[in-house]
Every structure is written in C-alpha cells, then in structure tokens.
ZATIKE-421077 format. One record per residue: chain; residue in three letters; z, y, x of N, C-alpha, C in turn. Coordinates in pm, whole numbers. Example, Ala and Ser with C-alpha at 12.3 -4.5 7.8 and 13.67 -1.06 7.14 Angstrom:
BEGIN
[rec A ala [780 -569 1319] [780 -450 1230] [780 -330 1320]]
[rec A ser [708 -225 1285] [714 -106 1367] [787 3 1290]]
//
This chain:
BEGIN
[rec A unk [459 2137 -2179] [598 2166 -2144] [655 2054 -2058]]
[rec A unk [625 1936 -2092] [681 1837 -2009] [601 1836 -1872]]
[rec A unk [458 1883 -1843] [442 1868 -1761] [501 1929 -1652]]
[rec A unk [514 2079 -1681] [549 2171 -1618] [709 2139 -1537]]
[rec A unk [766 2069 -1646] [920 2023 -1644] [894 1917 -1538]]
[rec A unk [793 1809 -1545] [805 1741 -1410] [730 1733 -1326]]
[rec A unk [632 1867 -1298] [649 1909 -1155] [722 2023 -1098]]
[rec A unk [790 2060 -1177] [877 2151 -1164] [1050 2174 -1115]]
[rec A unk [1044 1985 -1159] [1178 1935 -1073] [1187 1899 -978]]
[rec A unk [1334 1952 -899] [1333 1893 -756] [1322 1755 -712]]
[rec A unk [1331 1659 -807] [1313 1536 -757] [1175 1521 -706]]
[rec A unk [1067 1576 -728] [911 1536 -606] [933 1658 -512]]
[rec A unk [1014 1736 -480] [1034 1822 -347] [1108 1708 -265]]
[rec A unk [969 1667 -107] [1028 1615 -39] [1103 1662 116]]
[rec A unk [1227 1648 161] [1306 1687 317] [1227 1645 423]]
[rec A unk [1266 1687 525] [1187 1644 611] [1213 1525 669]]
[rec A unk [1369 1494 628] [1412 1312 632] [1306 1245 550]]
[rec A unk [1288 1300 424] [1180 1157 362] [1041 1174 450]]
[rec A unk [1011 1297 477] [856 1276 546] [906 1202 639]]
[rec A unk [959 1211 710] [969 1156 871] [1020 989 835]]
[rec A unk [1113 962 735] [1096 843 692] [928 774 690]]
[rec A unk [887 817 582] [778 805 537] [673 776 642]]
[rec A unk [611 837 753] [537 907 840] [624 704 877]]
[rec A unk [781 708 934] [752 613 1057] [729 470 951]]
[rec A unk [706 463 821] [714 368 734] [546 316 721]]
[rec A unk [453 416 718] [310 390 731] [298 361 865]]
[rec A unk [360 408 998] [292 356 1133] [367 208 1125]]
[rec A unk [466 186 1115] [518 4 1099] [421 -55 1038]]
[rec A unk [362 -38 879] [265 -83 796] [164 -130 893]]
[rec A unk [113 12 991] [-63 -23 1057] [-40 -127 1169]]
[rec A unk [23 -108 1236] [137 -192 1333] [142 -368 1260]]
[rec A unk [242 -350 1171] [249 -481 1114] [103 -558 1038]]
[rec A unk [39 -455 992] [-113 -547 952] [-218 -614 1039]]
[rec A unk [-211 -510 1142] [-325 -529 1221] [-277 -654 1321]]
[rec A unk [-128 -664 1317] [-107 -813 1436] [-43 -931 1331]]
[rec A unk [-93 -872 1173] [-30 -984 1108] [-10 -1154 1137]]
[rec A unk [127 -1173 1086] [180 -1331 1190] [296 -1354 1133]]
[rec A unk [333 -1502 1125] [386 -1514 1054] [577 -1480 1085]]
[rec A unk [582 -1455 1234] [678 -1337 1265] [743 -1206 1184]]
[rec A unk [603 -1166 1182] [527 -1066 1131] [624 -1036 958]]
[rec A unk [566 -1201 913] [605 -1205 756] [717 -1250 744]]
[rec A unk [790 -1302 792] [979 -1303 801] [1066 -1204 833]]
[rec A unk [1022 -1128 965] [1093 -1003 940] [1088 -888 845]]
[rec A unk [956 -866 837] [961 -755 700] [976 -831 532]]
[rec A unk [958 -938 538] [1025 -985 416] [1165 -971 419]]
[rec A unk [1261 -1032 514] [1350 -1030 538] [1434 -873 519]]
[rec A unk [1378 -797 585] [1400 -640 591] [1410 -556 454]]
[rec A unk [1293 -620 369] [1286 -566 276] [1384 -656 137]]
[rec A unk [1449 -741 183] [1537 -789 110] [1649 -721 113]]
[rec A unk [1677 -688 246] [1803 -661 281] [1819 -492 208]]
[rec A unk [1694 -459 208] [1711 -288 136] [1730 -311 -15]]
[rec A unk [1652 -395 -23] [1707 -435 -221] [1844 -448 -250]]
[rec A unk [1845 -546 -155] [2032 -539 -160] [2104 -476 -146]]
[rec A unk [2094 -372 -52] [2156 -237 -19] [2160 -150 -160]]
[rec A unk [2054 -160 -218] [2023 -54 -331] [2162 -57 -458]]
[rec A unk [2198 -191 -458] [2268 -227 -555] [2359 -207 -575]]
[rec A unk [2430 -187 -435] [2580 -116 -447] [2593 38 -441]]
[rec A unk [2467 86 -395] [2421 243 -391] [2417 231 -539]]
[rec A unk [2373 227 -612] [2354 267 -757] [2471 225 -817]]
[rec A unk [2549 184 -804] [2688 180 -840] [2781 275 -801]]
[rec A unk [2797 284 -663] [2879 403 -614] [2817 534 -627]]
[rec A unk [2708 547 -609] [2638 707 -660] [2696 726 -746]]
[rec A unk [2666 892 -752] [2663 987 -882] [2552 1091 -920]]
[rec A unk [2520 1050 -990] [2391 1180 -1053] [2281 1147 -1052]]
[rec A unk [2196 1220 -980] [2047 1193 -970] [2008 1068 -870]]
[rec A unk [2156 1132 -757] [2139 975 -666] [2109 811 -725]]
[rec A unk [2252 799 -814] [2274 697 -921] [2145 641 -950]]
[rec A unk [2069 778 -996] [1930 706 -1102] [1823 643 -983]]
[rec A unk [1839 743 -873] [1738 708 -789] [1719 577 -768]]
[rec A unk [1854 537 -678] [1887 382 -655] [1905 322 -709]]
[rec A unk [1931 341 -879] [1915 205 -1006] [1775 205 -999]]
[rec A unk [1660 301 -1002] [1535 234 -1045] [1436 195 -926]]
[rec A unk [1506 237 -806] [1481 136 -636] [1530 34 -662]]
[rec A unk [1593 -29 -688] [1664 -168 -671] [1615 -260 -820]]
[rec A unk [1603 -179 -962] [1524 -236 -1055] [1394 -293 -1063]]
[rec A unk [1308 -182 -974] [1158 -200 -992] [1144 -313 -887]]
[rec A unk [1203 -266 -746] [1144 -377 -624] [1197 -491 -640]]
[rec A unk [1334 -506 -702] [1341 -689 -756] [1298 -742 -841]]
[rec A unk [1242 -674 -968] [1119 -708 -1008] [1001 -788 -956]]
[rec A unk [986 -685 -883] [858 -715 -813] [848 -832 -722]]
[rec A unk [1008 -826 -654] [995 -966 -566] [1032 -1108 -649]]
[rec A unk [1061 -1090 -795] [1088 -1172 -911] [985 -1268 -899]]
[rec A unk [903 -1149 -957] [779 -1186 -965] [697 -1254 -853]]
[rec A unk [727 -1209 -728] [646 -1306 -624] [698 -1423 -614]]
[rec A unk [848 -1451 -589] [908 -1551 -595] [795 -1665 -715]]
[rec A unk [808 -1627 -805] [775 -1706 -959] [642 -1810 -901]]
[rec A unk [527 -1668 -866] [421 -1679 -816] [445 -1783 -718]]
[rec A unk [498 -1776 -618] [471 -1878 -506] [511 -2001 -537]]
[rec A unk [604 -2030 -639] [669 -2153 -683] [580 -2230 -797]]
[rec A unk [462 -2175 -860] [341 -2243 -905] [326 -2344 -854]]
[rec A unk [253 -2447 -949] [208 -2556 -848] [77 -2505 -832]]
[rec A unk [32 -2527 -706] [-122 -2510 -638] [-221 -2601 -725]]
[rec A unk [-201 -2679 -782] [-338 -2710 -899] [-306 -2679 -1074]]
[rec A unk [-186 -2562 -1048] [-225 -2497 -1188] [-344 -2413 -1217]]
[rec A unk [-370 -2386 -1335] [-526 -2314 -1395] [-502 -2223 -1285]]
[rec A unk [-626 -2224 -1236] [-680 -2097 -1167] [-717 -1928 -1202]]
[rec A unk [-697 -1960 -1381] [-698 -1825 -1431] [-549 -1819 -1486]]
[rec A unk [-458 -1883 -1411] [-350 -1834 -1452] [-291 -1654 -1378]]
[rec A unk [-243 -1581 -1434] [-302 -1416 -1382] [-153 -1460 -1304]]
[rec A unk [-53 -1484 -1279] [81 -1489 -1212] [70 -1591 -1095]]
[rec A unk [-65 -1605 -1048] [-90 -1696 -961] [-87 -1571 -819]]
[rec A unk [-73 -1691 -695] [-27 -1566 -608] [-178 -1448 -582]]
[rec A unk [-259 -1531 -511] [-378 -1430 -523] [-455 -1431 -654]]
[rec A unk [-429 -1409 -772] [-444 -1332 -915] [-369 -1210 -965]]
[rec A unk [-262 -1206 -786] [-207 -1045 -872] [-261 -960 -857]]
[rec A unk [-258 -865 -854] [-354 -718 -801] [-296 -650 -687]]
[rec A unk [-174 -659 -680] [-138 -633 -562] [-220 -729 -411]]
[rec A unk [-212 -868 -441] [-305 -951 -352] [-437 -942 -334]]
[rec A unk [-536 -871 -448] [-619 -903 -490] [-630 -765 -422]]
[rec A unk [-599 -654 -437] [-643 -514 -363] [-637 -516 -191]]
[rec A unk [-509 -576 -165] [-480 -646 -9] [-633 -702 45]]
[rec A unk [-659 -831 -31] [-729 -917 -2] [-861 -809 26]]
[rec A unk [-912 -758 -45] [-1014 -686 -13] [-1027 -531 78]]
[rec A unk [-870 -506 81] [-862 -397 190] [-903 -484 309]]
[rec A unk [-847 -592 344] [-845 -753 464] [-1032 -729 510]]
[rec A unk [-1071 -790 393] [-1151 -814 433] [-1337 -695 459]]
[rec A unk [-1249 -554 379] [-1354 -452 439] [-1287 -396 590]]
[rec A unk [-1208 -421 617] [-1161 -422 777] [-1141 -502 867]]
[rec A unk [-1199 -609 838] [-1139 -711 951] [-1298 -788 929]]
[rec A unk [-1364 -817 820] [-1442 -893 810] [-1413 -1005 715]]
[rec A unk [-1474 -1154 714] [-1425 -1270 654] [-1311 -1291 741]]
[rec A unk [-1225 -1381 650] [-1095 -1420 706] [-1112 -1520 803]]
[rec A unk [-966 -1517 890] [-991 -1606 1043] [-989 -1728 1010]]
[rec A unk [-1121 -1800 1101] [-1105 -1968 1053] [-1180 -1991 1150]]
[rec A unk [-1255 -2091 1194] [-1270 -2211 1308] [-1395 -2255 1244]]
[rec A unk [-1490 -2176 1218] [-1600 -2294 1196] [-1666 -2422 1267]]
[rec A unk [-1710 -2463 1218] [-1757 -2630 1322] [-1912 -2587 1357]]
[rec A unk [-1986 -2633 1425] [-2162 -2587 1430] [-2180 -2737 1519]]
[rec A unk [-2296 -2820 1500] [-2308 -2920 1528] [-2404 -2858 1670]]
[rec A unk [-2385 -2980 1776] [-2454 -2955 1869] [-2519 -3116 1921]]
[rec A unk [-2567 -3109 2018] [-2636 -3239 2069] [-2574 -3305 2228]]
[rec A unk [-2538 -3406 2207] [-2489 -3441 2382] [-2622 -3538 2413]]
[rec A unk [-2638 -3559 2523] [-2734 -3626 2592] [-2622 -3803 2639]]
[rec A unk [-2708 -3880 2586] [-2633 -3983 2675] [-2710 -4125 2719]]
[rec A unk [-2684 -4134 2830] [-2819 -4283 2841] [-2753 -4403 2774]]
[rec A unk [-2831 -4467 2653] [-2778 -4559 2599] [-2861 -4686 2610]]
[rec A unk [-2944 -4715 2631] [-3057 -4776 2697] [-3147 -4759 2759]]
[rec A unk [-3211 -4866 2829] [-3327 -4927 2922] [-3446 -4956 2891]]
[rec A unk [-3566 -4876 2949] [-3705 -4920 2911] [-3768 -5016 3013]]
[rec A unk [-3803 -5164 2984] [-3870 -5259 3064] [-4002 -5265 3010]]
[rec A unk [-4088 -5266 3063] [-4222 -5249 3076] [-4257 -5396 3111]]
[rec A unk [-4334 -5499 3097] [-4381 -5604 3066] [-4525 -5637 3019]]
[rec A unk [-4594 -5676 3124] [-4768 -5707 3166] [-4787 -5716 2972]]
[rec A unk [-4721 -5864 2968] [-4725 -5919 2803] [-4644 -5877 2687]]
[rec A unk [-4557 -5827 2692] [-4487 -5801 2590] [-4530 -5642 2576]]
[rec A unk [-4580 -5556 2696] [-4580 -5373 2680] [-4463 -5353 2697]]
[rec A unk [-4344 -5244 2636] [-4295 -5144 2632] [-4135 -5209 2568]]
[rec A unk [-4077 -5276 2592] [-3974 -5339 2511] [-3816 -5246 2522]]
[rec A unk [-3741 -5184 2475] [-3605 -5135 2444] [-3478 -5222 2473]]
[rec A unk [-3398 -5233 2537] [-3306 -5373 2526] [-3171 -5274 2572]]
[rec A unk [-3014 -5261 2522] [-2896 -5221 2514] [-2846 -5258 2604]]
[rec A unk [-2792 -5150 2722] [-2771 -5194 2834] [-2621 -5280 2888]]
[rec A unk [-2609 -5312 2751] [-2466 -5404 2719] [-2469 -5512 2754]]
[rec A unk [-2659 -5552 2690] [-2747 -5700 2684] [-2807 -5720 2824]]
[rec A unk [-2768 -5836 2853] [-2891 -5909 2975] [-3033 -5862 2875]]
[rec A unk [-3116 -5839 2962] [-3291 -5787 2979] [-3359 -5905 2971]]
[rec A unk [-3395 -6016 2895] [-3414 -6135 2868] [-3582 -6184 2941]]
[rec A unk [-3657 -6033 2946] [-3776 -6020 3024] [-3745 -5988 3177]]
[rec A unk [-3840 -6027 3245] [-3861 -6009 3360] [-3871 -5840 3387]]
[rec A unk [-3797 -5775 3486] [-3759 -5606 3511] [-3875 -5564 3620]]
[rec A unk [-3990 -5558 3629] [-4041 -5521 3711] [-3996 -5329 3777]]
[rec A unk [-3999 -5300 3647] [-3901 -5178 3709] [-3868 -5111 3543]]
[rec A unk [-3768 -5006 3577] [-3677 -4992 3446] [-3676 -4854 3477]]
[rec A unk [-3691 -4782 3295] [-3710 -4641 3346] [-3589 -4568 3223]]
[rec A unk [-3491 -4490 3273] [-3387 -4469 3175] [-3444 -4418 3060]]
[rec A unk [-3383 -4411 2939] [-3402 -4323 2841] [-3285 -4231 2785]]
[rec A unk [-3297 -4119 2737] [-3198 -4034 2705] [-3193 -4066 2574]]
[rec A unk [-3079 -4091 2521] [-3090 -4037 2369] [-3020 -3974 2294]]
[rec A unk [-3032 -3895 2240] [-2932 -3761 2192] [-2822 -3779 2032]]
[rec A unk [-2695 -3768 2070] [-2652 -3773 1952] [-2555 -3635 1895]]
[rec A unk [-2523 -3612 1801] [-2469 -3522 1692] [-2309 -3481 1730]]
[rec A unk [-2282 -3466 1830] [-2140 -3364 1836] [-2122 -3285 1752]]
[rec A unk [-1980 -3216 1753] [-1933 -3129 1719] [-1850 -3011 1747]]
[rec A unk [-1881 -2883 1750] [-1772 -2790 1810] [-1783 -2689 1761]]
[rec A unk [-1628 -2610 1776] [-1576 -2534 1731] [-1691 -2409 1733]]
[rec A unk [-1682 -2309 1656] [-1755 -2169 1712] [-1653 -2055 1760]]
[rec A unk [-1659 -1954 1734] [-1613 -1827 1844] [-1482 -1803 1685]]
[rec A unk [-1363 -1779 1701] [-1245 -1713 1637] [-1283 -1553 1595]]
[rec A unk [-1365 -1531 1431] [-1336 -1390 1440] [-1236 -1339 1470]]
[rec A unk [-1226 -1214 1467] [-1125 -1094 1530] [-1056 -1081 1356]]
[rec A unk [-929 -994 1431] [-891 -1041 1268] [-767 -1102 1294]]
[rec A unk [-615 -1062 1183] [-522 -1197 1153] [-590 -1273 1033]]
[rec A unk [-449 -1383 992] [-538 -1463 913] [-491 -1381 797]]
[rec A unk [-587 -1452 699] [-553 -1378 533] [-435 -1350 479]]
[rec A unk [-390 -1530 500] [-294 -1539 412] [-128 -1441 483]]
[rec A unk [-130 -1471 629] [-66 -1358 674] [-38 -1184 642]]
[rec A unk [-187 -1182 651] [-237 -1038 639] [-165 -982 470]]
[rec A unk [-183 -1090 337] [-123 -1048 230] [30 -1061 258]]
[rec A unk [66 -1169 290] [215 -1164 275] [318 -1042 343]]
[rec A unk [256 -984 472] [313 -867 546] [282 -773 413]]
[rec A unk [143 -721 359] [183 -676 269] [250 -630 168]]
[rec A unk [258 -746 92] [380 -762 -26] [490 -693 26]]
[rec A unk [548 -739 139] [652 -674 195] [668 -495 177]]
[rec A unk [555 -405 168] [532 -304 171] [500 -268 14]]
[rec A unk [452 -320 -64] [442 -304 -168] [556 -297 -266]]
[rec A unk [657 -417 -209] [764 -394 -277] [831 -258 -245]]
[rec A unk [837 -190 -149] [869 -103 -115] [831 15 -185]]
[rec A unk [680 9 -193] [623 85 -263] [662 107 -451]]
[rec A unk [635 27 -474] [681 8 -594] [827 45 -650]]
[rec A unk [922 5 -558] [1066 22 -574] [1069 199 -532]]
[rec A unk [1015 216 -438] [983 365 -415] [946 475 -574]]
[rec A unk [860 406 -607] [789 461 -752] [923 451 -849]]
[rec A unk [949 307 -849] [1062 332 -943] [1163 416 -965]]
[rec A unk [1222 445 -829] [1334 561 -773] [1264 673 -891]]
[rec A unk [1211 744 -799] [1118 865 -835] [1117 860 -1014]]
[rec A unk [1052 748 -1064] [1056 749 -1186] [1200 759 -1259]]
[rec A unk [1306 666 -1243] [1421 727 -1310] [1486 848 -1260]]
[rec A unk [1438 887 -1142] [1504 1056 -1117] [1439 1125 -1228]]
[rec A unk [1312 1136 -1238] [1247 1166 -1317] [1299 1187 -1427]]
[rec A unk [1343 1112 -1498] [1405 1078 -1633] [1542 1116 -1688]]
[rec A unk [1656 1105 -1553] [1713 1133 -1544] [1740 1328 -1549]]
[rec A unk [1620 1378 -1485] [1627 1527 -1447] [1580 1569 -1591]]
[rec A unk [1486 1501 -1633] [1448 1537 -1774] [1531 1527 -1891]]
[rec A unk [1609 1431 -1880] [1698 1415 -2022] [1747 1544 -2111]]
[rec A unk [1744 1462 -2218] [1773 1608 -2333] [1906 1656 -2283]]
[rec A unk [1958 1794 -2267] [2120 1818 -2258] [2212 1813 -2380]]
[rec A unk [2304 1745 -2393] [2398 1720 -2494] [2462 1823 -2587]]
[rec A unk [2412 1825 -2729] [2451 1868 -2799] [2623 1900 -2838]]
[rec A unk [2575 2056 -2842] [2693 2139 -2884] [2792 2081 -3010]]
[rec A unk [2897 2051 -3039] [2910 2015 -3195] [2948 2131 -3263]]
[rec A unk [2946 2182 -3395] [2956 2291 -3505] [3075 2282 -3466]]
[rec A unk [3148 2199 -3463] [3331 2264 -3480] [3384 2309 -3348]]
[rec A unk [3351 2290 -3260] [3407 2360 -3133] [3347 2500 -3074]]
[rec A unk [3389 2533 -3112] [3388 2738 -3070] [3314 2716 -2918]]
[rec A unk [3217 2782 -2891] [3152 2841 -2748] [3252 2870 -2656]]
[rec A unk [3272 2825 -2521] [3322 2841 -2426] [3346 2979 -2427]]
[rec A unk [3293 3047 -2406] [3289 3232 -2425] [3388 3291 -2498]]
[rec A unk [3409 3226 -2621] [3494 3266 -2724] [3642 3206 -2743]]
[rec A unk [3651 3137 -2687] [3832 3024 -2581] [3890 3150 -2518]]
[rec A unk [3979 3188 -2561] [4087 3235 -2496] [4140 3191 -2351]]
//
C-alpha cells in the first residue's frame, strides 16, 4: 500500500521545467568536469551556496508541498556542505582512517574513481632522469707516465705532446609529457559542488514525499460531519 501511495503521488511526476532544468544541470556538470580548475571550483561552489541560501527563505514563505520541498532542499544540502566544511578543516596528519576525512567520504571516494576510469592517473609532472654530455677533462698521453687524466681547471704538470678530449656523462633531470586530464583534487571539488545539489535534490523529493503521505487528521466524535451542519 505504501508503495503504490508513493509512486502514485504527484510529487515524482516531473514538468518539462524540471527536465529542461535537469537536462541543462548535467551538460554544466560534463562541461565543468572535464575543464576542471580551480575557477571551475569557486564558481560552482559559490553558486551552489547561493541556492542553499535561497532555499531558506523559500521554505518559509511557501505553502504546502512547496514548503516541504524547500525545507528538505535546504536541510539535506547544508548538511552536506556541514559536513564538507568539517572535513576540510581536519588537520592533514590526522588518522588516516578517520571516515570524515576529505577523500574518506564516499562521495570523494566514488568521484575519485569515476576521475580516474576516465581520465587515467591523476595530472602530475613526473621527473625521468636523462644524461648530458660534458667535457670535463683532458687526456695527456706521456712516453713515461702512459695515459694520465688531469682537470682542466689544473695546469697539466706533464709535458702535452698532444691532448685528446674526453666526454663524460652526468645525471640530469627532466620533466616527462603532462597526462591529459584536470587535476584530481580539482576534478573532486567541482564535484562536491554537484553532489550537494544532488543530495539536497533527494532531500526535496524526500520530504514531499512525506509530506504527500501523511496520515489525514482525525475526525473528533463530538463534531457532527460536515454533511449534517445546517
């Protein structure tokens, strides 16, 4: 019976305002992931503050189903950004199995691995050692001595009949090629931004829900049926 009751209420019949909401809310998402930056993560953080806030005076001035909608939009997604807040204000060498750590939530933790079955490993700069060539000394050759080495810093203390360079190679370092890809930590934080959304979205839905369901208020024994009022 309850099920029937909630799919049976108009609150999951969606207008073609929420699709078309909806529809331009996932192309921003693909948009905002794929050039994630930290641009990127100020405006839609920012954006999505500003709708939390919005929510609050909507659920005050509403009436009805509206009311519930926008109390449990504005309940669930500040929650949720409660909670990130909390998270980011950790200190970075608390326990690592602490679960309120930022990438220990599941929201990060599902991100993180959507990231990285689409993009690959996250963007970084590896180093790869290479070799430079550089003449750092002089070979003098000498009837009596043979084959002697001397730093071409140093006077050649032997006689130079002739001098033949030597190369000798040392251990550089350089960068390798920038995967393709934003960086991680970008890539989650644009996220979150959407999640709260999501979530605060769920919440709506859920107190409409609740709201459409509620028991209807009992009749009392002493007041006569409307029908029967003169």
């Amino acid at each position: 019976m309850a099920a029937k009751r909630l799919f049976s209420s108009p609150t999951f019949r969606f207008s073609i305002r929420q699709l078309l909401v909806g529809t331009a809310l996932v192309a921003v998402a693909c948009v905002a992931l794929r050039g994630a930056s930290p641009t990127w993560v100020a405006t839609l953080l920012g954006l999505t503050l500003l709708a939390l806030a919005a929510a609050v005076p909507l659920a005050i001035f509403r009436q009805g189903s509206d009311r519930a909608w926008w109390f449990g939009f504005a309940l669930f997604g500040w929650l949720y950004m409660l909670l990130l807040a909390y998270s980011w204000s950790l200190d970075p060498n608390a326990s690592q199995t602490n679960p309120l750590r930022p990438h220990s939530l599941v929201t990060s933790r599902l991100t993180t691995s959507a990231c990285m079955r689409i993009f690959g490993p996250p963007a970084e700069s590896p180093i790869y050692p290479t070799t430079v060539a550089t003449a750092a000394y002089s070979v003098t050759y000498n009837a009596n001595a043979g084959i002697t080495t001397y730093p071409n810093i140093a006077p050649n203390p032997i006689g130079t009949p002739y001098i033949v360079p030597v190369t000798t190679y040392t251990t550089a370092m350089r960068a390798g090629p920038t995967p393709n890809g934003p960086s991680l930590d970008d890539f989650v934080n644009v996220a979150h931004a959407f999640w709260a959304i999501l979530i605060a979205v769920c919440g709506g839905w859920f107190t409409s829900w609740l709201y459409a369901t509620r028991p209807a208020p009992s009749q009392s024994s002493d007041c006569p049926p409307a029908s029967e009022v003169s």
